[in-house]
LOBAFI-771443 format. One record per residue (C-alpha): residue number from 1; residue in one letter; x, y, z. Coordinates in steps of 0.25 Angstrom, whole numbers, plus 5000, padded with zeros to 4 digits. Example, Ala and Ser with C-alpha at 12.3 -4.5 7.8 and 13.67 -1.06 7.14 Angstrom:
REM residues 2
node i 1; aa a; xx 5049; yy 4982; zz 5031
node i 2; aa s; xx 5055; yy 4996; zz 5029
END
This chain:
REM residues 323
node i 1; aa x; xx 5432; yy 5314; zz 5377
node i 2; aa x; xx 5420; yy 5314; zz 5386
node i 3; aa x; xx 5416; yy 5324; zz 5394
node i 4; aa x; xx 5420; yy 5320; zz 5408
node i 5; aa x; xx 5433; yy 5314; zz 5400
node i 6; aa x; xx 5447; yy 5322; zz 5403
node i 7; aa x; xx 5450; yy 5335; zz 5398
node i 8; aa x; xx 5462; yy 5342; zz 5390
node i 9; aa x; xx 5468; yy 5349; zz 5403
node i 10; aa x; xx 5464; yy 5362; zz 5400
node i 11; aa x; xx 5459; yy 5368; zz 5412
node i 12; aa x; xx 5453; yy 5382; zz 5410
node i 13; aa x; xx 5450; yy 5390; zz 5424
node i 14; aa x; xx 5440; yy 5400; zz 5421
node i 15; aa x; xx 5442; yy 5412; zz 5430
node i 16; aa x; xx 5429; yy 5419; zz 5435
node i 17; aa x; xx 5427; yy 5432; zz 5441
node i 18; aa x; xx 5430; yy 5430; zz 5457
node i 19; aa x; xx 5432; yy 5416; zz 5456
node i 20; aa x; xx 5436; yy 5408; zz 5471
node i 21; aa x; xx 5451; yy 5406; zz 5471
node i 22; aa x; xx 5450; yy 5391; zz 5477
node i 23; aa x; xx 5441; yy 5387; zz 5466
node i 24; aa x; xx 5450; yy 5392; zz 5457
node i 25; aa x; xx 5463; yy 5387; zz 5462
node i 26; aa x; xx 5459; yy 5374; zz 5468
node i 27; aa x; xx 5454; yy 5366; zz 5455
node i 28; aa x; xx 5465; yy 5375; zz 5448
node i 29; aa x; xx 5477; yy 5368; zz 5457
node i 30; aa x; xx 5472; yy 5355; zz 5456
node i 31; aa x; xx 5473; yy 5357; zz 5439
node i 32; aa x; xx 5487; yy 5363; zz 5440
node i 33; aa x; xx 5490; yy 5351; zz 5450
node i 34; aa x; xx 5488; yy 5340; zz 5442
node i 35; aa x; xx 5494; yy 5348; zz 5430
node i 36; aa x; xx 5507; yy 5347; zz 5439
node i 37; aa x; xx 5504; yy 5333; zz 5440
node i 38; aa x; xx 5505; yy 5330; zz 5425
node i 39; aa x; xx 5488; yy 5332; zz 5422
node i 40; aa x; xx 5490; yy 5342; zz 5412
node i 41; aa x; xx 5479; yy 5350; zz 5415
node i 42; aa x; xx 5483; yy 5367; zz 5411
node i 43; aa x; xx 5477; yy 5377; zz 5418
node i 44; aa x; xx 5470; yy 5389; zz 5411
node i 45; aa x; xx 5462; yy 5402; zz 5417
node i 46; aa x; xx 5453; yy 5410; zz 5411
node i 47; aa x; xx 5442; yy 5419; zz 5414
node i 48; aa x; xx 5434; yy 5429; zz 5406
node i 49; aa x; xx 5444; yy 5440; zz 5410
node i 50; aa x; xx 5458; yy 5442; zz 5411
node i 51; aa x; xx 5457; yy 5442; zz 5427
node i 52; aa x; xx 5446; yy 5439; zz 5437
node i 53; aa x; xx 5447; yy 5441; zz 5451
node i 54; aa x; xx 5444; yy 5429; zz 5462
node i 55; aa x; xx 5433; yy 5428; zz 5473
node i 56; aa x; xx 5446; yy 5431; zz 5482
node i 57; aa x; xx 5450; yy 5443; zz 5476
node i 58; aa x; xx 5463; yy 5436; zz 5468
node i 59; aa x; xx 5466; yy 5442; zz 5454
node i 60; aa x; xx 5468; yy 5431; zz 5443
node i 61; aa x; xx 5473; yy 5437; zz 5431
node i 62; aa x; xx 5478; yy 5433; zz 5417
node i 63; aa x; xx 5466; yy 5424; zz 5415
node i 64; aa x; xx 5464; yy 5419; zz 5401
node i 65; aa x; xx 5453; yy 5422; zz 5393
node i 66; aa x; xx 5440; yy 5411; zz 5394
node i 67; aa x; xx 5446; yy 5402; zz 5383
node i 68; aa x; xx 5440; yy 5389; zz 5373
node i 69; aa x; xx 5440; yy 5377; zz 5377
node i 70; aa x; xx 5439; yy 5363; zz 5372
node i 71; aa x; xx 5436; yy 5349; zz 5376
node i 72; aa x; xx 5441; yy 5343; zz 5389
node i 73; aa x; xx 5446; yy 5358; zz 5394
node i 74; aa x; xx 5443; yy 5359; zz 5408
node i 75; aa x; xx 5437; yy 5373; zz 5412
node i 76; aa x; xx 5438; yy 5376; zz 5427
node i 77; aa x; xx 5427; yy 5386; zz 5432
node i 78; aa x; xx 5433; yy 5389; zz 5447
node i 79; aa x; xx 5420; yy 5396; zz 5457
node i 80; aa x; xx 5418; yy 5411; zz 5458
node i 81; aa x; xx 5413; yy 5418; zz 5468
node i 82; aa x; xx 5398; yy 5421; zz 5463
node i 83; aa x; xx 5390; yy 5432; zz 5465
node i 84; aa x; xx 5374; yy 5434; zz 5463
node i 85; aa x; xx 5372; yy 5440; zz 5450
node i 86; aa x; xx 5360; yy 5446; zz 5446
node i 87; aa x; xx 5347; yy 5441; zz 5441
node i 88; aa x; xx 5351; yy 5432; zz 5427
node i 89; aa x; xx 5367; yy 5438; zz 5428
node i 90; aa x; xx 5377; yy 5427; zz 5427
node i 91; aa x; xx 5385; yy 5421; zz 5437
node i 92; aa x; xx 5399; yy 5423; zz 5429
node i 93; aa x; xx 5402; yy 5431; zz 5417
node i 94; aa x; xx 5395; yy 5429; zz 5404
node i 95; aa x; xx 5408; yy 5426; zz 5397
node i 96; aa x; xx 5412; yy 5415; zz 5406
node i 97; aa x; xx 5399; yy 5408; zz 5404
node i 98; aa x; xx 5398; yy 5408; zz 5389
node i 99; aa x; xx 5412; yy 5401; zz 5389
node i 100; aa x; xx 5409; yy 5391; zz 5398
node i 101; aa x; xx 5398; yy 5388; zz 5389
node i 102; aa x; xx 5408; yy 5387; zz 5379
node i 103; aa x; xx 5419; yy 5378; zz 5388
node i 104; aa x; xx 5407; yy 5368; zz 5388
node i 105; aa x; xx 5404; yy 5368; zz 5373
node i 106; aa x; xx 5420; yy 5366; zz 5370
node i 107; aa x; xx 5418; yy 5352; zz 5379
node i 108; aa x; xx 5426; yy 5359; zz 5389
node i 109; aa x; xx 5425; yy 5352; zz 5405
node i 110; aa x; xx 5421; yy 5364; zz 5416
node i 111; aa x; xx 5423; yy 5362; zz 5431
node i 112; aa x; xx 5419; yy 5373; zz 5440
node i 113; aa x; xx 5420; yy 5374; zz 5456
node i 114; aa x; xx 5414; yy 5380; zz 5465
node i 115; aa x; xx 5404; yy 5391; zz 5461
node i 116; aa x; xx 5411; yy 5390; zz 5445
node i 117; aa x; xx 5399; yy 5381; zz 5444
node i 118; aa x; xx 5391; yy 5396; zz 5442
node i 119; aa x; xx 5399; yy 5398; zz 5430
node i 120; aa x; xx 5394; yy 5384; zz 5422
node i 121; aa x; xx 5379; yy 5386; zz 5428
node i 122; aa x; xx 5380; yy 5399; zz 5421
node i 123; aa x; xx 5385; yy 5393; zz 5409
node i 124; aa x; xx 5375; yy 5382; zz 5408
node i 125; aa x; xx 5385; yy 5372; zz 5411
node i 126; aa x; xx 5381; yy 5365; zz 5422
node i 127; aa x; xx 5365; yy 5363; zz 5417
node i 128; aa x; xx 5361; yy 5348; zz 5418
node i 129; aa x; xx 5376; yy 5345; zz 5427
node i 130; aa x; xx 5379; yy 5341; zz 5440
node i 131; aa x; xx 5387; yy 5349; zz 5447
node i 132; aa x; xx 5392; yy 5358; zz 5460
node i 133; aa x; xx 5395; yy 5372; zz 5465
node i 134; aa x; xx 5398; yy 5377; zz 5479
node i 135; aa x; xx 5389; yy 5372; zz 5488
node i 136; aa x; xx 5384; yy 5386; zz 5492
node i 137; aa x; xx 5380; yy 5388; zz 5477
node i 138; aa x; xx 5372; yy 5374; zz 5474
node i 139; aa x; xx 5358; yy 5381; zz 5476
node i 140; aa x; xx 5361; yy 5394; zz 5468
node i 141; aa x; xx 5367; yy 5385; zz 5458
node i 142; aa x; xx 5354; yy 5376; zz 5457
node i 143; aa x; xx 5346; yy 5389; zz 5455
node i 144; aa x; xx 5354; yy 5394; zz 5444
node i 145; aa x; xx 5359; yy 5382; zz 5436
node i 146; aa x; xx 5344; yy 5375; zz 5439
node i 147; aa x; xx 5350; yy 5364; zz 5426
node i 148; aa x; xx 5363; yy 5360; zz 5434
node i 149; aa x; xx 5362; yy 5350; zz 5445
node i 150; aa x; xx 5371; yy 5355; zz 5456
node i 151; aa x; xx 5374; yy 5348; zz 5466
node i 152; aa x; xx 5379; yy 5350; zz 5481
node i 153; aa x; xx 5387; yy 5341; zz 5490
node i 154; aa x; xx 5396; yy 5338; zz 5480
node i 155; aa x; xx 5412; yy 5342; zz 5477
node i 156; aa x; xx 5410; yy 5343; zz 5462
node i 157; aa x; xx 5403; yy 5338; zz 5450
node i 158; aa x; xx 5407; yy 5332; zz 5436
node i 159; aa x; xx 5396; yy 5333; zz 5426
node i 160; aa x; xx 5402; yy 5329; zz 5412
node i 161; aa x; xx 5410; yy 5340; zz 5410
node i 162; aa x; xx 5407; yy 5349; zz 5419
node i 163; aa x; xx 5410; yy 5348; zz 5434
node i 164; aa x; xx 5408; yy 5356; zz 5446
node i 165; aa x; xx 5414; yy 5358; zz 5461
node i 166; aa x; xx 5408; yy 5363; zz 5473
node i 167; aa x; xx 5415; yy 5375; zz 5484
node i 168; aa x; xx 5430; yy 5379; zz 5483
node i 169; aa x; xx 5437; yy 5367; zz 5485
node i 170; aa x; xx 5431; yy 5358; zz 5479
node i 171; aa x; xx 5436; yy 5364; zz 5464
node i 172; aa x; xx 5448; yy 5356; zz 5469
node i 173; aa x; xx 5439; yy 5342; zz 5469
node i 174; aa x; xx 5434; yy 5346; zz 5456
node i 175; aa x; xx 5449; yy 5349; zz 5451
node i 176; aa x; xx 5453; yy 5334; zz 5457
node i 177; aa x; xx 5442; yy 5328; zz 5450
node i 178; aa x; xx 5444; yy 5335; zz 5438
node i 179; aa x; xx 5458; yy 5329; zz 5439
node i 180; aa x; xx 5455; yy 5316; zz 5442
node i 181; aa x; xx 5446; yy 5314; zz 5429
node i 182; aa x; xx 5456; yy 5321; zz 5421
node i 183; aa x; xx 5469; yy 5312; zz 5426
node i 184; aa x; xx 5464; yy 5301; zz 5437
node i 185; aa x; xx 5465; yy 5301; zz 5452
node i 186; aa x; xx 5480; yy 5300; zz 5453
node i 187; aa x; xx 5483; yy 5314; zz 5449
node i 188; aa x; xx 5473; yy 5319; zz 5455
node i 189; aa x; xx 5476; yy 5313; zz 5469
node i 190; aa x; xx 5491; yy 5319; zz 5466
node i 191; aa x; xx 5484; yy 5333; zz 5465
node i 192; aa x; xx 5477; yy 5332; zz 5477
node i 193; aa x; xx 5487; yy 5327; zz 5482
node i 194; aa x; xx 5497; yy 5340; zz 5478
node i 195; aa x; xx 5486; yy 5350; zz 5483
node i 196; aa x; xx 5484; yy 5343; zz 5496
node i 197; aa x; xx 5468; yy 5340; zz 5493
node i 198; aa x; xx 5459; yy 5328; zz 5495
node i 199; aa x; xx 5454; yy 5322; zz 5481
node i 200; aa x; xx 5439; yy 5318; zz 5481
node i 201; aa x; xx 5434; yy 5308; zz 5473
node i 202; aa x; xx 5420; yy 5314; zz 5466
node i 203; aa x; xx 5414; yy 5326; zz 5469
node i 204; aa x; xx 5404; yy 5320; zz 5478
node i 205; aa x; xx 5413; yy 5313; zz 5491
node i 206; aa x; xx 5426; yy 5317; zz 5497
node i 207; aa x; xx 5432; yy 5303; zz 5495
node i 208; aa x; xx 5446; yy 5306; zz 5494
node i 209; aa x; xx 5452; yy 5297; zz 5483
node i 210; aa x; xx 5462; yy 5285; zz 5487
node i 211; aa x; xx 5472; yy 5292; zz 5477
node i 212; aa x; xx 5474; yy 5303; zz 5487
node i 213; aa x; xx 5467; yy 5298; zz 5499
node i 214; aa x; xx 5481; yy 5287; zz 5504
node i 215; aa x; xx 5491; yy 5299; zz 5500
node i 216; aa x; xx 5494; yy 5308; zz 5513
node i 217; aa x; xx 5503; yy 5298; zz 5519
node i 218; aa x; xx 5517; yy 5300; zz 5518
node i 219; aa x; xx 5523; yy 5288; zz 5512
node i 220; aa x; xx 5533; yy 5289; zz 5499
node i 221; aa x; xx 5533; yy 5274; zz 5495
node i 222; aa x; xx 5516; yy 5274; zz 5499
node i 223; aa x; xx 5515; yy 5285; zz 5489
node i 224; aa x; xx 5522; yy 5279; zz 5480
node i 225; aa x; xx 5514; yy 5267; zz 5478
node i 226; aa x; xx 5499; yy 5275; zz 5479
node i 227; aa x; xx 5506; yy 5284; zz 5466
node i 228; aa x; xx 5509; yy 5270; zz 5458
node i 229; aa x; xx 5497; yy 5264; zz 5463
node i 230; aa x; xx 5488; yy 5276; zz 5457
node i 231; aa x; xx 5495; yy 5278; zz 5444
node i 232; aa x; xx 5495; yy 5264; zz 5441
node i 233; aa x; xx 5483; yy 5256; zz 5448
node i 234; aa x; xx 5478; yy 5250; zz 5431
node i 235; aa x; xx 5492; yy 5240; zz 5437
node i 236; aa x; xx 5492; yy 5231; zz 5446
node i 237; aa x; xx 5500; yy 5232; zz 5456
node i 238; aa x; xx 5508; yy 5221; zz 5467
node i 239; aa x; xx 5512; yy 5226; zz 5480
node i 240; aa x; xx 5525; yy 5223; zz 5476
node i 241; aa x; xx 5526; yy 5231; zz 5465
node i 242; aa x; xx 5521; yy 5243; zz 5473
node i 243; aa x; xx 5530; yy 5241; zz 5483
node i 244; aa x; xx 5541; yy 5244; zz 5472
node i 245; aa x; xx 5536; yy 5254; zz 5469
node i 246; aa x; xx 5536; yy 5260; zz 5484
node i 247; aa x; xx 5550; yy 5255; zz 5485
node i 248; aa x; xx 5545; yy 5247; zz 5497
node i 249; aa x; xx 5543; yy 5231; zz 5500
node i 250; aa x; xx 5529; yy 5226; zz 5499
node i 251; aa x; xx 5525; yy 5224; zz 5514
node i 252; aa x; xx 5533; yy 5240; zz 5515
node i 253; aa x; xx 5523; yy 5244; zz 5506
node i 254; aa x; xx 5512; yy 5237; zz 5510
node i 255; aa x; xx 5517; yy 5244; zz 5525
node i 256; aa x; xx 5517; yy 5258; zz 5520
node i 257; aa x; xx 5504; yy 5258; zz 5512
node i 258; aa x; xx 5497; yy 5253; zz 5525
node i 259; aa x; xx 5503; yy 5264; zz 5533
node i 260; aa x; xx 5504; yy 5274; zz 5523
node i 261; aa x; xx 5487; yy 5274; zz 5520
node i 262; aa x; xx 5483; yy 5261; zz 5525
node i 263; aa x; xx 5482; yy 5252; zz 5516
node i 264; aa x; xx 5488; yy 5243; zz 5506
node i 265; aa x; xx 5495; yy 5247; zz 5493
node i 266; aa x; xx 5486; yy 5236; zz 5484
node i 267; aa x; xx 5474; yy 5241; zz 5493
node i 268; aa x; xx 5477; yy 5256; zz 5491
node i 269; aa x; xx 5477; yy 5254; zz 5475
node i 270; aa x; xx 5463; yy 5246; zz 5475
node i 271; aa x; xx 5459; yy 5258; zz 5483
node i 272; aa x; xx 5465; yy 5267; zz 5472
node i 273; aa x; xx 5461; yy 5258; zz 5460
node i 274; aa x; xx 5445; yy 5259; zz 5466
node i 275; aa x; xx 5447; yy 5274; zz 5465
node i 276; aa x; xx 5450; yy 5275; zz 5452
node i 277; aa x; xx 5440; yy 5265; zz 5447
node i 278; aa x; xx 5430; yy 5273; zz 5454
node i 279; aa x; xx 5436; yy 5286; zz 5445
node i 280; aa x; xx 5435; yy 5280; zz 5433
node i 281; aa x; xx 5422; yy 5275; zz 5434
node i 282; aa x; xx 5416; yy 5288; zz 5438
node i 283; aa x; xx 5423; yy 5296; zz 5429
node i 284; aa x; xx 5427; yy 5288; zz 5418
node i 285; aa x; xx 5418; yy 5280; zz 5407
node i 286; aa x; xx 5428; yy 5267; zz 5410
node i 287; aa x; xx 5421; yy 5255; zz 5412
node i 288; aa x; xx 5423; yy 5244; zz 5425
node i 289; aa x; xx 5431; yy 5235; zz 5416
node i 290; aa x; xx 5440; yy 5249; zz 5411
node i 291; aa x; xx 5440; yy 5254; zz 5426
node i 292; aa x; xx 5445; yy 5242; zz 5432
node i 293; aa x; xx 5456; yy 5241; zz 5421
node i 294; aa x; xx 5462; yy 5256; zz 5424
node i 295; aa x; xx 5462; yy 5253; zz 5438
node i 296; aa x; xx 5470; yy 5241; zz 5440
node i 297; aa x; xx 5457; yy 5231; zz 5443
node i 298; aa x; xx 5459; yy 5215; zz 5436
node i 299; aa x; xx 5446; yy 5219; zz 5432
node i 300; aa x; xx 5430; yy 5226; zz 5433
node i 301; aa x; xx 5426; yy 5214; zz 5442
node i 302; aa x; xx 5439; yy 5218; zz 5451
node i 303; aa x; xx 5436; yy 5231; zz 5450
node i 304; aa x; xx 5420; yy 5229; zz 5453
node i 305; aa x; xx 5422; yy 5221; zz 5466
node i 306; aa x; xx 5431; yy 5231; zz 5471
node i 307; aa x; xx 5424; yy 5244; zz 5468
node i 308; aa x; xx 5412; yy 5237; zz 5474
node i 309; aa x; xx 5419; yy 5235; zz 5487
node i 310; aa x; xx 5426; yy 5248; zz 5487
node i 311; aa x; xx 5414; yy 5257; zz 5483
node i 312; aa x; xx 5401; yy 5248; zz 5486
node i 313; aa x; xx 5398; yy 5249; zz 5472
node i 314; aa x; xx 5400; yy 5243; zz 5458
node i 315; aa x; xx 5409; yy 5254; zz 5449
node i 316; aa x; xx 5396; yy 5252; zz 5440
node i 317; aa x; xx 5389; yy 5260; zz 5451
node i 318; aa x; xx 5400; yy 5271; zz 5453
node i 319; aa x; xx 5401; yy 5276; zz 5440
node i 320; aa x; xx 5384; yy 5277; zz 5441
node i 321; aa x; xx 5385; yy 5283; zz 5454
node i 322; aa x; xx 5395; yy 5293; zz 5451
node i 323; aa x; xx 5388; yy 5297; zz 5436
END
């Protein structure tokens, strides 16, 4: 397994000293989400004492203690709340940072939010990578971690196997992402669907995904359809056949899909089959030929002509652009 390739489910929430209660629970509910959704992920917390208190003043006991870790483990650094230490002093406790040294050497993946990105600077995890912090950090950041290329403007970054989120909420991007590489855009459009959020793409636009985007309407028979659709899309598919499965005729199907979001149930799975070419191509080592086959396209030259016309560009330039 690669290290951008899926991990064991293991997710281990290291707990530091007055850590922010949002970027602890956000990226946490989306993890326990997709469990209930059959993902499998199993949620730990640890820390380097048996309780620590958060930024908000919250007591979180009965934290285990900072444990191994092995290949394809997910360890999930939430931001605390940091304050300048003296000259040389680190920015967390000496313990944390010598395990975090270890997580990396066991081939362990990190992800941090927020102001958690301090605790793998300290570590010397983030030297040579791309990655994000709260926006009102970047410049400190860039001073102390002069190795690490942080960037601003973006939600979060994926660097082989660490990855980074900016302020608060956007642990809860990170999470989604993290998801989606793990098991696909379906299930992940269904958690952010469950905790009421938008699902953006990549970590450097707010496109909201085609998965999630056509689902706030209020039609049984519609939803239906966009759930077969997006857990079967390698199939083709004949409007007939989907109008079975919305217990509906053809033209009633056709009828509610134009007033439901607007458009047509064939032209609602191309959108939907682009998305996740666009996916796999960015995040997967597939080649046109492979992407065009998991996505339901006769063939790469299908698929070519209509990324092209959907994105401007060839999906040879995409996976460049995006790596």
């Amino acid at each position: 397994m690669s290290e951008e390739e899926t991990g064991t489910g293991r997710v281990v929430v290291l707990v530091l000293p007055e850590v922010n209660l949002l970027d602890l629970g956000g990226p946490v509910q989306v993890f326990d989400a997709a469990a209930g959704l059959g993902a499998g992920y199993r949620l730990e917390f640890v820390a380097d004492a048996e309780e620590a208190v958060s930024a908000q003043g919250i007591r979180l006991a009965g934290l285990g203690a900072l444990p191994p870790t092995g290949a394809g483990d997910l360890v999930l650094v939430p931001g605390p709340r940091l304050r300048s230490p003296g000259p040389g002093a680190p920015l967390v406790p000496g313990a944390v940072v010598e395990w975090l040294r270890a997580v990396r050497r066991s081939g362990a993946r990190l992800a941090s939010v927020c102001t958690g990105a301090a605790a793998l600077g300290e570590a010397g995890l983030l030297d040579g990578r791309r990655c994000t912090t709260h926006w009102s950090l970047v410049e400190a950041m860039r001073r102390r971690y002069p190795a690490a290329r942080v960037l601003d403007g973006v939600l979060y970054v994926h660097d082989g196997p660490v990855s980074t989120s900016a302020g608060i909420s956007a642990g809860i991007d990170l999470a989604l992402s993290l998801v989606e590489r793990d098991h696909g855009p379906e299930i992940t459009a269904a958690v952010a669907r469950e905790l009421v959020v938008y699902m953006r793409r990549d970590g450097s636009a707010a496109q909201i995904s085609p998965f999630l985007q056509y689902r706030s309407h209020l039609h049984p028979a519609v939803h239906r359809v966009q759930d077969h659709l997006a857990q079967n899309l390698e199939r083709p598919h004949t409007l007939t056949e989907l109008a079975a499965v919305a217990h509906l005729s053809p033209r009633g199907l056709s009828r509610a899909f134009g007033a439901a979001i607007g458009m047509s149930p064939l032209e609602y799975r191309q959108r939907l089959r682009l998305e996740r070419a666009l996916t796999l191509l960015t995040e997967t080592d597939l080649g046109v030929e492979g992407v065009a086959a998991r996505c339901g396209f006769r063939d790469a030259r299908h698929l070519r002509r209509l990324f092209a016309a959907r994105y401007g560009m060839p999906p040879s330039a995409a996976r460049k652009h995006v790596r």
